[in-house]
C-alpha positions in Angstrom: 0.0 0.0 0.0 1.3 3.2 -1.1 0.9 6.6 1.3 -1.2 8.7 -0.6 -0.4 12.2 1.3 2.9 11.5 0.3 2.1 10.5 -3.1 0.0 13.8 -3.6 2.6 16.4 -2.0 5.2 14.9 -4.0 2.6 15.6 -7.1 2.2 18.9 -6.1 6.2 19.3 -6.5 6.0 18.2 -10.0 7.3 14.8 -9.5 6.2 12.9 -12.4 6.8 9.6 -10.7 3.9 10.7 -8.1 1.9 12.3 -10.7 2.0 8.5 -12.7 1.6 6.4 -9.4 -1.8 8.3 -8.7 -3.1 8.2 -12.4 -2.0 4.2 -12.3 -3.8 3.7 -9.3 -6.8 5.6 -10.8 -6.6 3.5 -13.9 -6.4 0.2 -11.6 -9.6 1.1 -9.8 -7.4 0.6 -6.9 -8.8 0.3 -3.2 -6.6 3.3 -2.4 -8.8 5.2 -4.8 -10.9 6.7 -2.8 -8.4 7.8 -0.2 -6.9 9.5 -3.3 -9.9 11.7 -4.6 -10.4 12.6 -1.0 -7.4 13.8 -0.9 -7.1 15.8 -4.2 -10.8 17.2 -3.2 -9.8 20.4 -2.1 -6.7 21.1 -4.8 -8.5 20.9 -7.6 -10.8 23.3 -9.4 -7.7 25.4 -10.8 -6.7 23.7 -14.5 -8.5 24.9 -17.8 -9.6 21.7 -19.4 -9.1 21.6 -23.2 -10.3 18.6 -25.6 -9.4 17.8 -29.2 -11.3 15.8 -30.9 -11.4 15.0 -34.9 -11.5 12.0 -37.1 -7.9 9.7 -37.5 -5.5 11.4 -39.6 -6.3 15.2 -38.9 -3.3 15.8 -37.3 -4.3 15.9 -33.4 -0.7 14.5 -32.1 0.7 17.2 -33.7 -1.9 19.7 -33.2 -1.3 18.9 -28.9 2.5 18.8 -29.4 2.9 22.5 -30.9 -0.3 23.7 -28.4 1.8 22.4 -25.5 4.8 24.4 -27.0 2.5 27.5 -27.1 1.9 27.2 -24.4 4.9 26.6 -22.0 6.4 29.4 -23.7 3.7 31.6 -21.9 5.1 29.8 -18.8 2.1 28.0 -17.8 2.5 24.0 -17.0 0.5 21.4 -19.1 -0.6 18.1 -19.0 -1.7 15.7 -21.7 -3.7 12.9 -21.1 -4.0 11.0 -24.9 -6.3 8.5 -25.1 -5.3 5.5 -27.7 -7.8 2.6 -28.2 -7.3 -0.5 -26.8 -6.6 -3.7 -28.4 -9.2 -5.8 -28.1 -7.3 -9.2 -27.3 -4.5 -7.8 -24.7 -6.3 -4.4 -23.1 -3.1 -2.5 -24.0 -2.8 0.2 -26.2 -0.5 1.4 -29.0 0.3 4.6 -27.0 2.1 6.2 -29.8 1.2 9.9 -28.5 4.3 9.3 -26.4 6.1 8.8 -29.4 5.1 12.1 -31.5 5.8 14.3 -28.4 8.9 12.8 -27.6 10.3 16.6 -27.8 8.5 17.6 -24.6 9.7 14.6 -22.6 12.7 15.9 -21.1 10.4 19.2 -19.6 9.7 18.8 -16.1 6.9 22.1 -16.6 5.3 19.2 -18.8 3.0 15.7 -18.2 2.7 13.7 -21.0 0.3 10.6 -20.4 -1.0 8.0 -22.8 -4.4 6.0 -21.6 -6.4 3.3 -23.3 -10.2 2.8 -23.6 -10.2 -0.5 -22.6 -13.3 -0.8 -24.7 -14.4 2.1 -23.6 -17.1 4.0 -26.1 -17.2 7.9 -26.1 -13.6 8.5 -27.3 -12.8 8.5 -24.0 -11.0 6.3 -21.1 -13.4 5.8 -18.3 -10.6 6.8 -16.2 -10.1 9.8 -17.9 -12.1 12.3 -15.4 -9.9 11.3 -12.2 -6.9 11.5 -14.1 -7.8 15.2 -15.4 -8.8 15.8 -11.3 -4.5 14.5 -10.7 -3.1 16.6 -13.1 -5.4 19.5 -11.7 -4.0 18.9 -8.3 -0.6 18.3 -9.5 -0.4 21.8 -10.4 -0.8 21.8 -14.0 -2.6 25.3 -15.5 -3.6 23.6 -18.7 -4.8 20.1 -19.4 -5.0 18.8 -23.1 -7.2 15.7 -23.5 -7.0 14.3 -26.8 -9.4 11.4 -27.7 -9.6 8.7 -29.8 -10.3 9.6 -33.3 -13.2 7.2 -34.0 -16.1 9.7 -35.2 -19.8 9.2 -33.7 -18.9 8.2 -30.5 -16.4 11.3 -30.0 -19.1 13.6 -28.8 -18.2 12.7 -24.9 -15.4 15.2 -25.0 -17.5 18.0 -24.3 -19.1 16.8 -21.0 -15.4 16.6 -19.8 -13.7 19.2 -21.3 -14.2 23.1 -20.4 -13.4 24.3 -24.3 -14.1 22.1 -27.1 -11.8 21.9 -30.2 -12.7 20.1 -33.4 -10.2 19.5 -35.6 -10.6 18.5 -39.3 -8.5 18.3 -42.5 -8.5 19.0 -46.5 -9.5 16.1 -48.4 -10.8 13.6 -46.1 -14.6 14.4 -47.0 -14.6 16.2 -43.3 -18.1 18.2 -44.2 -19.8 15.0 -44.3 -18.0 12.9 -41.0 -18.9 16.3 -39.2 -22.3 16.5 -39.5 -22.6 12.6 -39.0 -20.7 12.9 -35.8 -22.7 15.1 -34.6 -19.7 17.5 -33.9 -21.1 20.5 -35.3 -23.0 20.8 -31.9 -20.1 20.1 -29.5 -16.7 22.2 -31.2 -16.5 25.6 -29.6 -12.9 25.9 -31.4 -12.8 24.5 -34.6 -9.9 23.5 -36.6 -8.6 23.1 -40.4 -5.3 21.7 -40.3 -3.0 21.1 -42.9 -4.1 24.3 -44.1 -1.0 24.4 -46.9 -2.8 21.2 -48.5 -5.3 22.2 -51.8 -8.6 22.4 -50.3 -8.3 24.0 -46.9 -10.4 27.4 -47.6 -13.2 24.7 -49.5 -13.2 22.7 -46.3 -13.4 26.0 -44.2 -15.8 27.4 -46.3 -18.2 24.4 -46.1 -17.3 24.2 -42.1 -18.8 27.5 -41.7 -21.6 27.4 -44.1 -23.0 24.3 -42.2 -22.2 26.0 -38.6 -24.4 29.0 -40.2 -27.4 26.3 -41.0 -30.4 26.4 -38.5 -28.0 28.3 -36.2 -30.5 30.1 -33.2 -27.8 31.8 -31.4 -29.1 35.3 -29.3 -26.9 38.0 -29.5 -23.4 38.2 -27.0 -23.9 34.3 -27.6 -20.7 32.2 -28.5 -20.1 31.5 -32.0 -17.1 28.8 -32.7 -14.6 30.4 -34.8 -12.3 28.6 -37.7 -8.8 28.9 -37.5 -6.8 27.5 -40.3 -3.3 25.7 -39.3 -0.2 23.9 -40.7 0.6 22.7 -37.3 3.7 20.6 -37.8 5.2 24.3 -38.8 3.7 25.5 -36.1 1.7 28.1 -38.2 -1.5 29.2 -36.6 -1.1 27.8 -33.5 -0.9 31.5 -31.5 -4.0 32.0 -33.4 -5.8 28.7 -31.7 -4.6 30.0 -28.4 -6.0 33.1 -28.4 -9.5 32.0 -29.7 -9.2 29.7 -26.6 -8.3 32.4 -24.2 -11.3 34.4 -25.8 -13.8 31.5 -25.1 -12.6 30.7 -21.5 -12.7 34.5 -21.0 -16.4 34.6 -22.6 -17.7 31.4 -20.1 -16.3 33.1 -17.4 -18.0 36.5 -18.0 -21.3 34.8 -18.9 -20.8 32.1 -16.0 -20.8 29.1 -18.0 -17.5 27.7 -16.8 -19.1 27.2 -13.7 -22.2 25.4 -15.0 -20.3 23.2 -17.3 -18.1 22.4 -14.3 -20.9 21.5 -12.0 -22.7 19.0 -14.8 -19.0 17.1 -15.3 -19.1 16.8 -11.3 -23.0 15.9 -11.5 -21.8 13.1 -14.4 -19.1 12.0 -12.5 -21.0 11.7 -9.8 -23.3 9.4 -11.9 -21.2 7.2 -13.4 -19.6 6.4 -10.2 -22.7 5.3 -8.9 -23.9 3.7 -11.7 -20.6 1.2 -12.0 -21.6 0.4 -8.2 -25.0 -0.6 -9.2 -23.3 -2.8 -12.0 -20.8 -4.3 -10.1 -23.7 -5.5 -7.3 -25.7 -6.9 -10.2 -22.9 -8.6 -11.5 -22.4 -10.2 -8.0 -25.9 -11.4 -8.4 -25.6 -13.8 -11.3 -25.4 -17.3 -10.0 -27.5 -15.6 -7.0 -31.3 -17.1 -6.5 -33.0 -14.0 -6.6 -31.8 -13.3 -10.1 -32.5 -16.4 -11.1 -36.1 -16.2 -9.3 -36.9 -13.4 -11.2 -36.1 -15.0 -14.6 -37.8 -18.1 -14.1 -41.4 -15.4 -13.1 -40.7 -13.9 -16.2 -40.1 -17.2 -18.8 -43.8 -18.2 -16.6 -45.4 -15.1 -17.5 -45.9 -14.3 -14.1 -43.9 -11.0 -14.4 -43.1 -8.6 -16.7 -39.3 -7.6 -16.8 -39.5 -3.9 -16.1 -41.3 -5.0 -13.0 -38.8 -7.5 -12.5 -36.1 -4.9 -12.5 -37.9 -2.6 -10.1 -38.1 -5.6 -7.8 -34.5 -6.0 -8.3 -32.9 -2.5 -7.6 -35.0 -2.2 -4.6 -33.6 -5.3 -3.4 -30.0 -3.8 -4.3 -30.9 -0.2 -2.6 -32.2 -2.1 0.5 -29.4 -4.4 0.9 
């Protein structure tokens, strides 16, 4: 058993070997876990939580290596929590973010952490929203989340992330995977990389013709901007910065910051509860009652809504 207090106050030196021991034991759903949110309670609430999102191929490695660089040269500290998909046979994941921001690696002012889904849909590792609460407490100013690039399912980002960015790319039919996605509704930022490639003021054009359809926005409302970038040059990266800083600014002033913080800590709150619920209904397989239940239900005796009810009151009352 490893001492938490210890393990947190050497996090909030910047060790990285804390930082990874707490994110390792969130990922493990170790027992220790919640001795370690109880801990971090009261030191987080300080990061500004940015997601990327966009389909495979756009560029978001690249696109989270030269924000990161942006970034630290405005002194603040960052961490990056990249989420790669899991392979379906061994759990693991190819984890080759670690690989395309190998330049930062050596920067104690940076956090660099790969995670995998585990099968996890939503573009997200369920783990994700206690690792962004360590990195918080660790002291970091920003926190990138980049997610899995796998389309309709990438919509989660924006119940964890305070800013939204979208990213998309010339030539990869973009307009179309964007409106499919459903991503129109969730970008607050959004993105045409690999803006030197023929294309990118077609794909920009079309982005903001079908951000303009059926749009109902009052006025002083936020309207996502498109800012066009070659980020492996680093080109239009200040420019992605500052329409960042002008959104945070804009939730702040309007007090949306705090209401999307609240409905992450209400979800959080949710899915916490909800894996409890699963994990007693799991223990219950093999049990009589379940099997009780199923054998009123083949009989016609019971209907399985009602069968349900009788279940989770069984589990509440227990």
């Amino acid at each position: 058993m490893q001492d938490v207090a210890s393990l947190v106050a050497q996090a909030r030196e910047g060790r990285p070997r804390a930082v990874a021991r707490l994110i390792s034991l969130v990922e493990g759903a170790s027992p220790q876990l919640r001795e370690v949110m109880e801990t971090l309670a009261p030191l987080t609430g300080h990061a500004y939580v940015v997601g990327l999102t966009g389909s495979p191929g756009v560029g978001k490695s690249t696109s989270t290596s030269a924000l990161v660089t942006a970034y630290r040269k405005a002194g603040k500290r960052v961490g990056v929590l990249a989420v790669d998909p899991s392979s379906p046979f061994s759990g693991g994941a190819l984890l080759g973010d670690r690989v395309r921001m190998s330049e930062h690696a050596s920067d104690p002012g940076v956090y660099i952490r790969s995670m995998a889904t585990r099968g996890h849909l939503g573009g997200l590792a369920w783990a994700a929203p206690q690792a962004i609460r360590v990195l918080d407490a660790a002291g970091c100013d920003v926190i990138l989340v980049e997610t899995v690039g796998v389309g309709q399912s990438e919509v989660e980002i924006a119940s964890q992330a305070d800013t939204s960015v979208v990213l998309l790319a010339p030539g990869m039919g973009d307009g179309i995977q964007a409106a499919k996605a459903g991503i129109l509704e969730i970008g607050d930022v959004y993105v045409v990389n690999k803006a030197d490639r023929d294309g990118a003021d077609a794909t920009a054009r079309e982005l903001n013709h079908m951000l303009g359809l059926g749009e109902s926005r009052a006025p002083g409302d936020w309207r996502p901007p498109i800012v066009k970038t070659v980020a492996a040059r680093g080109e239009g990266i200040e420019e992605v910065v500052e329409a960042l800083e002008k959104h945070r600014a804009w939730m702040e002033e309007r007090g949306v910051l705090a209401e999307r913080r609240l409905a992450r800590a209400a979800g959080e709150v949710e899915t916490i509860a909800v894996t409890a619920l699963r994990e007693r209904i799991g223990d219950l397989h093999g049990d009589r009652r379940l099997s009780a239940l199923a054998e009123r239900i083949v009989a016609g005796e019971l209907d399985p809504y009602a069968a349900a009810d009788e279940l989770v009151a069984g589990l509440t009352e227990a």
